[in-house]
C-alpha positions in Angstrom: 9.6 324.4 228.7 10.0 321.8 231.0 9.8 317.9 229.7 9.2 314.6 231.4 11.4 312.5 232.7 11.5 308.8 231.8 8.4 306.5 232.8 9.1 303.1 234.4 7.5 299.9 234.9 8.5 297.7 237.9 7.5 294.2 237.9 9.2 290.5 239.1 10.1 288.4 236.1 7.7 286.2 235.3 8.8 284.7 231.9 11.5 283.5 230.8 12.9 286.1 228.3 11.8 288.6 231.0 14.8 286.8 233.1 17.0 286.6 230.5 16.9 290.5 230.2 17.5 290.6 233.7 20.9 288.6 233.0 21.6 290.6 230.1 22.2 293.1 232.1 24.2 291.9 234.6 26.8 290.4 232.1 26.9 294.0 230.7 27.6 295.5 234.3 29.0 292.6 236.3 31.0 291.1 233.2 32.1 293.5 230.6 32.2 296.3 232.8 33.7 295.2 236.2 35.7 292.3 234.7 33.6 289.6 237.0 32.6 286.1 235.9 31.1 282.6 237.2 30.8 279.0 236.6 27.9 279.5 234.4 28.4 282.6 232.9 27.3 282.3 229.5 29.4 284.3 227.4 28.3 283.3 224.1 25.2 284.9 224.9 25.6 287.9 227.0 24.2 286.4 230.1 25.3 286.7 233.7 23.7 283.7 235.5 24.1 280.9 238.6 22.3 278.4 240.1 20.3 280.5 242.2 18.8 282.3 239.6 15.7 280.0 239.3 14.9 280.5 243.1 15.1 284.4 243.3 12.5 286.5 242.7 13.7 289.3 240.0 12.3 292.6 240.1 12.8 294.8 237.3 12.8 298.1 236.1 11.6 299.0 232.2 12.3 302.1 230.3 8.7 302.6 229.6 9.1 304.2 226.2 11.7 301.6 224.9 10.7 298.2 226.7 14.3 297.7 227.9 15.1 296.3 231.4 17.2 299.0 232.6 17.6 297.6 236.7 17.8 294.6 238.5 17.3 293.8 241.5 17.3 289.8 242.8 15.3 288.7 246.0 15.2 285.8 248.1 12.6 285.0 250.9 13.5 283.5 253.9 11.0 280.6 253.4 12.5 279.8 249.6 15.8 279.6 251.0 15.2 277.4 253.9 13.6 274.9 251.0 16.6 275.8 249.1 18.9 274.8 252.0 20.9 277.8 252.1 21.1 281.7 251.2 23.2 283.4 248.7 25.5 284.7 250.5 26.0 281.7 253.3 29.1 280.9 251.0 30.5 284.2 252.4 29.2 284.9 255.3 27.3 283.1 258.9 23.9 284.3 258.8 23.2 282.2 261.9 22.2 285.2 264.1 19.4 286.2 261.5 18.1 282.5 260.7 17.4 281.8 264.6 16.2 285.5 265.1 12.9 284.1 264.2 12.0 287.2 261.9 11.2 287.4 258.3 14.4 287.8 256.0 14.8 289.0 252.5 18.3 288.7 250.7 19.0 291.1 248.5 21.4 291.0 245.4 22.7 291.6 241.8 21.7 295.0 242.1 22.1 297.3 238.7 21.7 299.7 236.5 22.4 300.5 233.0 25.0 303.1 232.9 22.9 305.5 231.0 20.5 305.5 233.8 22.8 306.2 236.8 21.9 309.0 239.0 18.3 309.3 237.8 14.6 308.1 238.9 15.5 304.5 238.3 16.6 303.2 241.5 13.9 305.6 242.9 11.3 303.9 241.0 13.5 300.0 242.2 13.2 301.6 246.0 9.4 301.6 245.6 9.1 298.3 244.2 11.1 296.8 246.8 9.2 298.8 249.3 5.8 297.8 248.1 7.4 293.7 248.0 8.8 294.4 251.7 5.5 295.4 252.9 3.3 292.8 250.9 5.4 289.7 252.5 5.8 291.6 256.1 9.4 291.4 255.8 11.6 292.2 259.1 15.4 292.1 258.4 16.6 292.9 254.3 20.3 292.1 253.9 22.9 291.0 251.4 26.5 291.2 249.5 27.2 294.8 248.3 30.5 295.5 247.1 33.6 297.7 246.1 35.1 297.4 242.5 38.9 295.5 243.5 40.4 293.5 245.6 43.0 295.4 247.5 42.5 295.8 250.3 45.1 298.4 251.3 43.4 300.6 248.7 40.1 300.0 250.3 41.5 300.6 254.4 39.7 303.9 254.5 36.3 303.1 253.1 36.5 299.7 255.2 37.5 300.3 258.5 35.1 303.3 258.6 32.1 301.1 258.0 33.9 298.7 260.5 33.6 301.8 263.2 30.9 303.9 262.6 28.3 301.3 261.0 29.3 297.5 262.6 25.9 295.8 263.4 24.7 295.3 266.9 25.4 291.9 268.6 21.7 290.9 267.4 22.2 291.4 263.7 26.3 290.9 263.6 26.5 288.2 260.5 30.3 286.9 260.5 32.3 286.1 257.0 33.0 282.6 257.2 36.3 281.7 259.0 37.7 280.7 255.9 37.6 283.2 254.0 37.5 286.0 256.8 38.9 290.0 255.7 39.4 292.4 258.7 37.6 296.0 258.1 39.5 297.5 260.5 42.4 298.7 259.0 42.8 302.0 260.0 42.4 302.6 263.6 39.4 305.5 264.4 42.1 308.5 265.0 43.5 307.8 261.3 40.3 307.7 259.7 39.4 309.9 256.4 35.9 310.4 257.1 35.4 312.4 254.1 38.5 311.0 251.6 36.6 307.2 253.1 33.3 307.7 251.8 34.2 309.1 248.4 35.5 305.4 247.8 31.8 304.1 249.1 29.4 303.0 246.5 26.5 304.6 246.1 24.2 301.5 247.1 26.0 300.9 250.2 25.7 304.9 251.3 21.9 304.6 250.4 21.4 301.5 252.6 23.8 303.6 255.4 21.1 306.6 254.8 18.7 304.1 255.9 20.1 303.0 258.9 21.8 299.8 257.6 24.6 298.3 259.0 27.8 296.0 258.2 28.5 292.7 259.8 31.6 292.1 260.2 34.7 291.1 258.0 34.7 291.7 254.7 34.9 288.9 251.5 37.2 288.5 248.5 35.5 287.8 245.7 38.4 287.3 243.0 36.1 285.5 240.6 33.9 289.0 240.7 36.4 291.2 240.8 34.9 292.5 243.8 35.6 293.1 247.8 32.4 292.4 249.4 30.6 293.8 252.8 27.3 292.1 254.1 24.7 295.3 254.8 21.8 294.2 257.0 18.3 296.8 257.7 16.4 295.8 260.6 13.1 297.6 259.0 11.9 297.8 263.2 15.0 300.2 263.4 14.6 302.5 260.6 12.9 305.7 261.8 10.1 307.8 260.6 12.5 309.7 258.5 14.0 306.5 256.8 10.4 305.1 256.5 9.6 307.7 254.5 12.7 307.9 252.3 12.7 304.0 251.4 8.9 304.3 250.9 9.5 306.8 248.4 7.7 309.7 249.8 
């Protein structure tokens, strides 16, 4: 006899022990189990936090049948940030070519999920709630860090240079990592690619965002204090087809 699966509530934080979960849980992923860490980490307590925590919007995901925030997801209008002064990810990356594109943004970030909840309906169940907040604010263009576990960058030359060649952003969405800090992606010229050995080393966000018909911009970013090599993935919602509509809409 077959049983049901997990119900979940998704919602946006709106107290301030409904944030702290939301932290909780990125200390337990982002922390203890990729080794990152931050100014104001708060280690004492188990929570993963910054200064732009108290501008996002965090949407959650609750295991209906326990009450615990199992996914996160962090949001950031294009309005709030241009009150802000900046996004995110401006430390990383020029966003210039979105800001004077004159369309509605939405940075994305601090995406997660427990471990025990990998590879079920959670993210499913994120999708839609991001969806649903896409449509209500009449978003155009969703983008943000995503990253691969390490720093290496030799070890990452396959996974890298194939985004770099088979996913770089058109000249109209093509966000830049700052000078400063700039990683080339292509690594591995097109003829010595490893299609298949490339995107075994992909994380699974960034291939769902590349089902979608998100791109890269170009260069990557080291993020030692994370742990993390980071790409910037960008979805032009105007360019998604019928297809992806319906995939990211959760139909």
């Amino acid at each position: 006899m077959a049983t049901a699966g997990p119900s979940f509530t998704v919602k946006l934080a709106s107290t301030e022990a409904e944030l702290e979960a939301a932290q909780r849980l990125r200390y337990d992923v982002f922390v203890r189990e990729l080794g990152g860490g931050g100014a104001l980490v708060d280690h004492e307590a188990g929570l993963e936090k910054d200064r732009f925590d108290p501008c996002f919007d965090h949407m959650l995901a609750i295991d209906d049948s326990t009450g615990e925030t199992i996914g996160v997801y962090r949001l950031l209008p294009g309005d709030r940030a241009a009150e802000l002064g900046q996004f995110y990810s401006e430390d990383e990356y020029d966003l210039t070519v979105l800001k004077q594109s004159g369309r509605k943004l939405l940075e994305l970030g601090r995406s997660c999920l427990h471990p025990d909840y990998r590879g079920g309906t959670a993210m499913y169940h994120l999708w839609n709630g991001l969806a649903a907040y896409v449509a209500e604010r009449q978003i155009d263009i969703l983008f943000g860090v995503a990253s691969f576990h390490g720093t290496d960058v030799q070890d990452l030359a396959q996974p890298l240079s194939m985004l770099h060649h088979n996913h770089l952003a058109p000249p109209d969405l093509r966000v830049r990592a700052q000078p400063a800090v700039f990683q080339a992606m292509d690594l591995v010229s097109p003829d010595a690619l490893d299609r298949r050995a490339a995107m075994v080393q992909v994380p699974s966000l960034i291939k769902a965002y590349l089902r979608l018909g998100g791109f890269v911009g170009e260069g990557a970013y080291i993020d030692h204090a994370f742990n993390t090599t980071d790409v910037c993935l960008i979805l032009d919602t105007a360019r998604m087809n019928e297809r992806q509509r319906r995939i990211y809409g959760g139909a």
